[in-house]
Rosetta silent file (secondary structure, phi, psi, omega in degrees, C-alpha in Angstrom):
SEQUENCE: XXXXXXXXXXXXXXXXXXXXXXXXXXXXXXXXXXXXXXXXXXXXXXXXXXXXXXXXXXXXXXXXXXXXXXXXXXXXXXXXXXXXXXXXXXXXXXXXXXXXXXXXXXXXXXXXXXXXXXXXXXXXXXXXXXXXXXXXXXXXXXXXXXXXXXXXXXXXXXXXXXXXXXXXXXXXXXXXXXXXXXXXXXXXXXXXXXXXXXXXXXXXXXXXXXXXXXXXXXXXXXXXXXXXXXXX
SCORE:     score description
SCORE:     0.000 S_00000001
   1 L     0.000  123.816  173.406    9.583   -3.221   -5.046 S_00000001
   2 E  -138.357 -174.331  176.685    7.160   -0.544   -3.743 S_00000001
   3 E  -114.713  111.405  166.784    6.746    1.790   -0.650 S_00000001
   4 E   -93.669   98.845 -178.061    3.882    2.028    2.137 S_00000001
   5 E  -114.374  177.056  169.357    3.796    4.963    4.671 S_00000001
   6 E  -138.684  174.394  160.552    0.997    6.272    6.919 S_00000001
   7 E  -170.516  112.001  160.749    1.394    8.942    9.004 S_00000001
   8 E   -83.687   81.291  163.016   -1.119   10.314   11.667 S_00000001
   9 L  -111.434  -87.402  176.798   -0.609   13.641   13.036 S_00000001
  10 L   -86.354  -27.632  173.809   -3.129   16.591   12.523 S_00000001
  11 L  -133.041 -170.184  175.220   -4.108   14.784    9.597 S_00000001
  12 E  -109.826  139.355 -159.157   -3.916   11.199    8.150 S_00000001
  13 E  -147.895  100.838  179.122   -1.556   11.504    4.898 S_00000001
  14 E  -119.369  139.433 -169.173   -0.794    8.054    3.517 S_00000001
  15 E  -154.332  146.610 -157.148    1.821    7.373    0.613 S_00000001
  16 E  -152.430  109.606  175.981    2.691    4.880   -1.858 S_00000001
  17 E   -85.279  158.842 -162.526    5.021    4.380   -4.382 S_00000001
  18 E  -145.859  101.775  178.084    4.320    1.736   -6.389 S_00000001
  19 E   -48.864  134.362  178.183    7.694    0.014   -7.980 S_00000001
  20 L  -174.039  115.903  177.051    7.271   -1.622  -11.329 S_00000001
  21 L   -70.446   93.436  155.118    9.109   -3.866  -13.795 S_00000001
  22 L    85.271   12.112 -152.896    7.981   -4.840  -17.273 S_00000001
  23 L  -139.349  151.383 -171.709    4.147   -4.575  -16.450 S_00000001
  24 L   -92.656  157.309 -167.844    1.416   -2.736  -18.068 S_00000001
  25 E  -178.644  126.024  173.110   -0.581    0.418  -15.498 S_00000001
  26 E  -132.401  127.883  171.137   -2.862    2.840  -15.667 S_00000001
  27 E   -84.691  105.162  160.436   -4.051    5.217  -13.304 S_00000001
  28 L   -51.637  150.991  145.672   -7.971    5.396  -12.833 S_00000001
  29 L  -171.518  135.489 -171.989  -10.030    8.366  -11.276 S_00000001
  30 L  -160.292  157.172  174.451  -13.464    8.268  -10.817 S_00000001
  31 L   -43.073  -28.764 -169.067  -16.059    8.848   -8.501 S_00000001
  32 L   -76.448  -14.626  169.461  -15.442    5.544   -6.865 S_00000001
  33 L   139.893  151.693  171.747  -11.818    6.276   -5.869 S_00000001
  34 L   -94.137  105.795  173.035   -8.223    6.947   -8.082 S_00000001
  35 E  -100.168  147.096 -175.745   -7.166    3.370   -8.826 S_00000001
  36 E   -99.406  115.973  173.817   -3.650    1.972   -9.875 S_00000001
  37 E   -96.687  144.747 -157.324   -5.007   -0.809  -12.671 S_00000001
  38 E   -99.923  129.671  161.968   -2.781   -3.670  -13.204 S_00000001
  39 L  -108.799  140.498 -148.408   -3.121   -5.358  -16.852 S_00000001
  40 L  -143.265  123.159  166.387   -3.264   -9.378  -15.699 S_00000001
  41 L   -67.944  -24.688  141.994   -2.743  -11.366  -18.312 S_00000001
  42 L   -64.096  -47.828 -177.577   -5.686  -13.377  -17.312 S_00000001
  43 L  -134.768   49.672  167.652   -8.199  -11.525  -15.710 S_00000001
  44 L    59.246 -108.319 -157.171   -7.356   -7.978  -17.674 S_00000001
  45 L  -130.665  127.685 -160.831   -7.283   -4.991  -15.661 S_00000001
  46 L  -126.150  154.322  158.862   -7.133   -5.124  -11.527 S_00000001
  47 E  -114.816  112.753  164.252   -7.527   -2.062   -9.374 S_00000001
  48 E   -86.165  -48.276 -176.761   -4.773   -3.121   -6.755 S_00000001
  49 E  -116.494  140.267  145.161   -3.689    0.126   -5.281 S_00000001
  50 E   165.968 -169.100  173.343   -5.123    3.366   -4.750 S_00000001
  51 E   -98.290  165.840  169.006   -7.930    5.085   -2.688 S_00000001
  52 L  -139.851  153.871  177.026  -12.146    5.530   -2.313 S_00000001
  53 L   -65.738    3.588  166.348  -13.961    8.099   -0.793 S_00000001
  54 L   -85.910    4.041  175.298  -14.681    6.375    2.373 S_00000001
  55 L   101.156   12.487  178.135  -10.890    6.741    3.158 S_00000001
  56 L  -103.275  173.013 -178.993   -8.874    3.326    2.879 S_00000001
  57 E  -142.318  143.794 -158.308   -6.241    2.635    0.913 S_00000001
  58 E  -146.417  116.611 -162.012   -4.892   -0.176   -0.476 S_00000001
  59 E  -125.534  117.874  162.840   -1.167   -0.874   -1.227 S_00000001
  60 L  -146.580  100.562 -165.171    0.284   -4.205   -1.920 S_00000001
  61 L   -77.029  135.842  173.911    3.967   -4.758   -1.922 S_00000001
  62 E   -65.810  154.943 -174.309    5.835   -8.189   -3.186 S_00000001
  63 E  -116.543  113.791  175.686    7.515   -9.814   -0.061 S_00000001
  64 L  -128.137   97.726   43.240   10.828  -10.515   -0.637 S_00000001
  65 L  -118.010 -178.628 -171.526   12.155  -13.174   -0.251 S_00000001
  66 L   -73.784  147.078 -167.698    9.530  -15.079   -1.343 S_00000001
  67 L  -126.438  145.852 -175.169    8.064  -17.714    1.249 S_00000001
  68 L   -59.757  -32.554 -179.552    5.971  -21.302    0.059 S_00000001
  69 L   -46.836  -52.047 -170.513    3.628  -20.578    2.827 S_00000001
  70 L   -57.023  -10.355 -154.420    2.069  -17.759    0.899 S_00000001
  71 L   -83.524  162.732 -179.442    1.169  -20.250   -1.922 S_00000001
  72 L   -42.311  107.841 -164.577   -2.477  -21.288   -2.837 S_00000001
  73 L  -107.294  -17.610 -172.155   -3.607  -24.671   -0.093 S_00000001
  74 L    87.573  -19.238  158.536   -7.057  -25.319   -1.017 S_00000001
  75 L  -136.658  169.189  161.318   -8.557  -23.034    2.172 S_00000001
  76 L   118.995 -163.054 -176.427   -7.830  -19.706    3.181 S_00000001
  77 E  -155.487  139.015 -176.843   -9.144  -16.038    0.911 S_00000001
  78 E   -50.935  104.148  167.387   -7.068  -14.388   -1.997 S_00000001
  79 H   -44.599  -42.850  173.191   -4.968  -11.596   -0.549 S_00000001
  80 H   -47.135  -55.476 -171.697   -5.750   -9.809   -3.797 S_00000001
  81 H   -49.152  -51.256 -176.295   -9.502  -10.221   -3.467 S_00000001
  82 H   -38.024  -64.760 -157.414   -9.193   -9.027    0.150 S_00000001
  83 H   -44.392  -53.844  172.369   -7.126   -5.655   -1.673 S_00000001
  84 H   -66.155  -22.098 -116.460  -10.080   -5.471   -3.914 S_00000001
  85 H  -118.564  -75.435  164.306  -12.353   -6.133   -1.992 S_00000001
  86 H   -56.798  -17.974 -172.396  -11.479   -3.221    0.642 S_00000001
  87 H   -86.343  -74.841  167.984  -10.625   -0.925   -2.410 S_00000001
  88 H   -78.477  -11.306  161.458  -14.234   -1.186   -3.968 S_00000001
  89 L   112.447   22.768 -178.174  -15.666   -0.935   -0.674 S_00000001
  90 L   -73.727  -92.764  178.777  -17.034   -4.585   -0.797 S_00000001
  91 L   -94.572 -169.576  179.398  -15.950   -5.125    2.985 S_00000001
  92 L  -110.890  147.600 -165.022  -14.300   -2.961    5.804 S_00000001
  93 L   -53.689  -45.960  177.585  -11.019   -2.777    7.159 S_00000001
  94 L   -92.132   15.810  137.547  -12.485   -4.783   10.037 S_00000001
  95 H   -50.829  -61.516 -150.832  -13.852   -7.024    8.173 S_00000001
  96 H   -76.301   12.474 -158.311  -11.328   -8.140    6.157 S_00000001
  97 H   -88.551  -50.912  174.817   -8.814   -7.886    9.659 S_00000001
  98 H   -49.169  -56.461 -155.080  -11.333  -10.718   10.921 S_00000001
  99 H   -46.099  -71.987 -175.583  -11.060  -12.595    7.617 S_00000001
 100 H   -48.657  -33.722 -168.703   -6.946  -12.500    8.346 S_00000001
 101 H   -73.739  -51.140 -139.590   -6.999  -12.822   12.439 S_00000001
 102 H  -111.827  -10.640  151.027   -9.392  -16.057   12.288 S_00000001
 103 L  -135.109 -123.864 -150.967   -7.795  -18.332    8.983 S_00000001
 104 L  -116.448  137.930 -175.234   -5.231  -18.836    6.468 S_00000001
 105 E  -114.676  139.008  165.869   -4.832  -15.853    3.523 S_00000001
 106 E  -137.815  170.475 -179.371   -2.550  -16.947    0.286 S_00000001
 107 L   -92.875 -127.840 -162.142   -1.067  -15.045   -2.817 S_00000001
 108 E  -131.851  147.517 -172.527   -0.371  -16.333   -5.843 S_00000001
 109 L   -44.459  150.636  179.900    1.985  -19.387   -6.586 S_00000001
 110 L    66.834  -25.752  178.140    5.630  -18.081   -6.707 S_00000001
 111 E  -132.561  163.010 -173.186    5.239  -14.752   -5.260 S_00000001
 112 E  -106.528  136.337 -154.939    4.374  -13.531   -1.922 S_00000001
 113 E  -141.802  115.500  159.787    2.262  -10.359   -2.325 S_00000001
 114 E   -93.815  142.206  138.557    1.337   -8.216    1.027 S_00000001
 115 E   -76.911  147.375  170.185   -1.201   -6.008    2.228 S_00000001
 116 E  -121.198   74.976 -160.117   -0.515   -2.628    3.120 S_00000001
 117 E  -109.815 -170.543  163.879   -4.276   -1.077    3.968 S_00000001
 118 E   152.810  163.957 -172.578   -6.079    1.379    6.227 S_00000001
 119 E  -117.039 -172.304 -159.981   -8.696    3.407    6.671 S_00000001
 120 L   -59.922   -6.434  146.744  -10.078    6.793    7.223 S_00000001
 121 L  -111.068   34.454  162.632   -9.269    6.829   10.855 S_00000001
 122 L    79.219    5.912  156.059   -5.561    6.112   10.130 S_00000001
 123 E   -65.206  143.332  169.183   -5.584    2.396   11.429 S_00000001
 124 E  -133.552  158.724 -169.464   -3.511   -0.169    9.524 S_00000001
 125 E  -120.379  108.885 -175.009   -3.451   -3.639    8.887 S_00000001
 126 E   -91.684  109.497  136.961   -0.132   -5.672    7.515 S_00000001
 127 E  -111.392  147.996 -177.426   -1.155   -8.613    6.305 S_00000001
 128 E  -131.553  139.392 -176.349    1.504  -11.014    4.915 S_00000001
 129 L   -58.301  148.780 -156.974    0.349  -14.310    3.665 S_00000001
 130 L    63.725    1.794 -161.128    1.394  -17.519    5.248 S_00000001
 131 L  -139.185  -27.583 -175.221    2.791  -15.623    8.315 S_00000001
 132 E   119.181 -155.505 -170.760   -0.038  -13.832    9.578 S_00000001
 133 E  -136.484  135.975  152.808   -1.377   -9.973   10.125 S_00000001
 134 E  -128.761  168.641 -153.144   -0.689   -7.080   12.372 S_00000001
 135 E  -140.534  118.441  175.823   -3.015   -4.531   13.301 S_00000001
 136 E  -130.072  113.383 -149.653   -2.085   -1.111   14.349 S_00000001
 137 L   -93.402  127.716 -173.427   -5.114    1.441   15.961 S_00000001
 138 L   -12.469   99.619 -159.858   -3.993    4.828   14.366 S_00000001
 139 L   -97.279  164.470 -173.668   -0.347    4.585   14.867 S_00000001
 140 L   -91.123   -8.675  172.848    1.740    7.860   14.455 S_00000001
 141 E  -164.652  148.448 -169.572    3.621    6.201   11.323 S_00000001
 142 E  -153.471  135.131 -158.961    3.578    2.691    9.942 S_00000001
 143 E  -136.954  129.280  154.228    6.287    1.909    6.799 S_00000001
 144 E  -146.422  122.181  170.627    6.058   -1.584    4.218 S_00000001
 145 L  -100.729 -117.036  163.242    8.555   -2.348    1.993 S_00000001
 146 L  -147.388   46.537  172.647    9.564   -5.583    1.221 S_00000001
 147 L  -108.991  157.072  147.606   10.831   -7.630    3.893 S_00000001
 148 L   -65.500   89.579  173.146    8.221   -9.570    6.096 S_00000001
 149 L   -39.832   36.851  112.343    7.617   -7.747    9.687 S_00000001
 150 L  -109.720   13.958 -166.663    7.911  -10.909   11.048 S_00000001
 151 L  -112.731  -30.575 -175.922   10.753  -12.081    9.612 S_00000001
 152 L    73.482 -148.417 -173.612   12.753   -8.626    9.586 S_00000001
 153 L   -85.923    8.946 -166.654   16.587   -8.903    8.354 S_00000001
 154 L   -76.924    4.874  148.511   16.647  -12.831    9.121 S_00000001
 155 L  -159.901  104.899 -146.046   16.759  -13.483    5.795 S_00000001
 156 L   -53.276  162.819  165.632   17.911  -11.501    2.987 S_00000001
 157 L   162.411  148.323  173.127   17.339  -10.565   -0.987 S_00000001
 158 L   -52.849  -30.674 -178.523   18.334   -7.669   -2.849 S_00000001
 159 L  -116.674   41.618 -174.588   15.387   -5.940   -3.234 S_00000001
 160 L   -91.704  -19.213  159.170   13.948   -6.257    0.145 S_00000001
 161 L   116.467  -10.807 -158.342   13.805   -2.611    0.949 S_00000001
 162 H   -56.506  -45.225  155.130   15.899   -2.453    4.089 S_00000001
 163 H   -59.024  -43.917 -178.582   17.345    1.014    2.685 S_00000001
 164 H   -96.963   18.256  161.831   14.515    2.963    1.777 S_00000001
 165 H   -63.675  -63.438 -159.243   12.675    1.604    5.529 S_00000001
 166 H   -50.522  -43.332  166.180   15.650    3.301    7.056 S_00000001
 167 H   -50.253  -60.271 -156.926   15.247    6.481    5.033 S_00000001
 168 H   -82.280   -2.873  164.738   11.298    7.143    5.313 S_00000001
 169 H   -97.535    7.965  159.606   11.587    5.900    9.352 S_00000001
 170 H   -78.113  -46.713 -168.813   14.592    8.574    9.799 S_00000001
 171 H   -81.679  -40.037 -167.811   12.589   11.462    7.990 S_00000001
 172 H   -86.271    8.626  170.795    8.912   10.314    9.602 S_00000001
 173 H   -70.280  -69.048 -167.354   10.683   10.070   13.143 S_00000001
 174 H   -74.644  -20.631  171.796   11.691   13.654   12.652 S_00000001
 175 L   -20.898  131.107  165.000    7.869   14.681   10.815 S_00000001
 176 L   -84.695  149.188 -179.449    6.393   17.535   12.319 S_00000001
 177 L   -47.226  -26.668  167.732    2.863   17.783   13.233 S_00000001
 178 L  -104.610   49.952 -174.827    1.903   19.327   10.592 S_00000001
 179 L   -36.242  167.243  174.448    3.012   16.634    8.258 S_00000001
 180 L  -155.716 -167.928  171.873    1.465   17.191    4.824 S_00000001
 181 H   -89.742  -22.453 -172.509    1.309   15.881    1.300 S_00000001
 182 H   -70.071  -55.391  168.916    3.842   18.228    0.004 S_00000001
 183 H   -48.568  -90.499  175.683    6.062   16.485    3.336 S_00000001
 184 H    -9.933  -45.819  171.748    4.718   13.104    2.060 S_00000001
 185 H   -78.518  -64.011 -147.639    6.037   13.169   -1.626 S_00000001
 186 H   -60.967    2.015  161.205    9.630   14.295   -0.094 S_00000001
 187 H   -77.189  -53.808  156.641    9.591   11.057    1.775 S_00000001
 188 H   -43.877  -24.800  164.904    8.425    9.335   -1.514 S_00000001
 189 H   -82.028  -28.849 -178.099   11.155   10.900   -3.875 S_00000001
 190 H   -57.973  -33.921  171.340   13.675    9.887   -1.175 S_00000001
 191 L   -87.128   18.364  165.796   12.510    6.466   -1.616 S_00000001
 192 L   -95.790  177.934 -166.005   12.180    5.850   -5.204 S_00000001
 193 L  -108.916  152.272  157.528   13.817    3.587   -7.387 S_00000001
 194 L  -140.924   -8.513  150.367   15.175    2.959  -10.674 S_00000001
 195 L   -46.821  -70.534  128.710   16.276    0.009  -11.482 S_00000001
 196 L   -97.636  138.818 -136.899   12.987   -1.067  -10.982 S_00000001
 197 L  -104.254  168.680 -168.293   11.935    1.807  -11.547 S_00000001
 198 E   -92.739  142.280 -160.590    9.145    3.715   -9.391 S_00000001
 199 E  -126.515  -40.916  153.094    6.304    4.384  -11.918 S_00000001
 200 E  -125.626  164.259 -174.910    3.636    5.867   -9.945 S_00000001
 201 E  -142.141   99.838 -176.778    4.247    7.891   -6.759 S_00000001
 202 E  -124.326  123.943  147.162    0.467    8.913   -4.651 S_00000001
 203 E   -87.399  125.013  174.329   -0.735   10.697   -1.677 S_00000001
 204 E  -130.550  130.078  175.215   -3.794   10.801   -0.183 S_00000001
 205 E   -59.387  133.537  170.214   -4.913   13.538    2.323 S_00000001
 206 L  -101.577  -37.549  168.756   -7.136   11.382    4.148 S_00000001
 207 L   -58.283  -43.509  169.208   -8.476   14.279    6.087 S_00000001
 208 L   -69.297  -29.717 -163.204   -9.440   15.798    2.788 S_00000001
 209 L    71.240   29.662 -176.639  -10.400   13.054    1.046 S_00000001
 210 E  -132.414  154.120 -154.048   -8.330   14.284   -2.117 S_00000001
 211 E  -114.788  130.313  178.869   -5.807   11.769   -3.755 S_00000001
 212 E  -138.889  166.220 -156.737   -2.550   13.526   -5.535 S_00000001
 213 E  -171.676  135.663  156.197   -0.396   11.131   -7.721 S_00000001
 214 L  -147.238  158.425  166.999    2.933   11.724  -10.758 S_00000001
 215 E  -109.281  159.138 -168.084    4.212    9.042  -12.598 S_00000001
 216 L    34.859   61.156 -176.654    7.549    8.168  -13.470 S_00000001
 217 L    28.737   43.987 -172.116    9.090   10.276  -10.840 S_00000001
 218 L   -93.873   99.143  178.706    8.004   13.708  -12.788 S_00000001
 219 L   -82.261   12.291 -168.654    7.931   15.177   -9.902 S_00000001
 220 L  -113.160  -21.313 -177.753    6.624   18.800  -10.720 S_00000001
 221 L  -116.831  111.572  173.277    3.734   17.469  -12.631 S_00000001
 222 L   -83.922  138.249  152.359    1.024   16.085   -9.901 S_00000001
 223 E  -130.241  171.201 -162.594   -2.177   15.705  -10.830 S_00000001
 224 E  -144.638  150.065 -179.413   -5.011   15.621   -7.990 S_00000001
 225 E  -137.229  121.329 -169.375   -8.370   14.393   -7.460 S_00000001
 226 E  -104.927  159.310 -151.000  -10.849   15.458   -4.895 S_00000001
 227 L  -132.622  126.564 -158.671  -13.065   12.688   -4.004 S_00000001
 228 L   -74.314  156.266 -179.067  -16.819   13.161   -2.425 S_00000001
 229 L   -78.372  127.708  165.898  -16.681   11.706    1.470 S_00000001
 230 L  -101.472  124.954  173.873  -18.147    8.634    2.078 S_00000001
 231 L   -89.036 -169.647  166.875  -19.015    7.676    5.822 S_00000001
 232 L   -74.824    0.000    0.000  -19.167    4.165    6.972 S_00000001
């Protein structure tokens, strides 16, 4: 279970909790961007979520429930790879938006894995595998949990997120323009979890280019990273 917000007002302030069961994680920071690393029992250590100094971000929430469609076909490009991909700076948001608009994207057998990306002028991209992509040109807020925005409530599972949507689109509905990061974690503590429990919880100033991040909902001790600006 994880969280994905954006929010464009005076600045772009994007936040992401990142939900996690039984799995090993470490938080990166380096010049190259503050990465969430994954330990994959196969191919070691992933940087799946986090930020780079040209300004995207890359968030990828399980889709629940899970659909067959997402699974591996023999054509199509790894949503992960995409995540990485956009993450090390290997393509561009509108790259990989072509990759998704013109064929077929898959996860990983058994689970459905979405992107939740954008970049440093506050555009986002949803892609969910097997179902397709949307594309939003610097929207004033954009939320992924973990139902599929095309499927909505039409079919159910416990941990699909339907409560903490409703939370962070009642509080970013009411956001003021001068939304912030400190406004950014209180949408993120509203939404975290414990069951599975929320393990890291990061903002990134997009305007600034600086990345702020606590784990295990310690919410007093942030640590922050400023990151040098990259253009395109």
């Amino acid at each position: 279970m994880c969280t994905s917000i954006v929010v464009n007002k005076r600045k772009t302030v994007v936040g992401w909790n990142l939900d996690l069961l039984d799995m090993e994680y470490r938080v990166v920071s380096s010049a190259d961007g503050v990465f969430i690393e994954i330990n994959d029992a196969v191919e070691g250590r992933l940087p799946l979520f986090g930020a780079n100094p040209r300004g995207d971000f890359v968030g990828m929430p399980t889709c629940w429930p899970f659909d067959a469609r997402s699974d591996p076909s023999g054509e199509g490009s790894s949503v992960i790879l995409l995540d990485i991909d956009l993450l090390l700076r290997k393509k561009t948001l509108g790259e990989i938006k072509a990759i998704a608009e013109n064929g077929p994207v898959f996860s990983v057998p058994g689970y459905t894995f979405m992107s939740a990306l954008s970049d440093a002028d506050g555009n986002v991209l949803h892609i969910v595998p097997g179902q397709g992509c949307l594309y939003y040109e610097r929207p004033e807020y954009k939320i992924l949990t973990n139902f599929s925005p095309f499927k909505q409530d039409s079919e159910t599972h416990p941990w699909m997120g339907w409560d903490r949507y409703r939370t962070a689109d009642e509080m970013l509905r009411a956001a003021p323009d001068g939304f912030d990061v400190k406004d950014c974690f209180e949408v993120l503590r509203a939404v975290s979890q414990v069951v599975c429990p929320t393990v890291v919880s990061m903002v990134f100033d997009v305007t600034e280019r600086t990345v702020y991040w606590c784990e295990n909902r310690r919410w007093a001790d942030v640590k922050s990273s400023a990151l040098a600006r990259e253009d395109r």
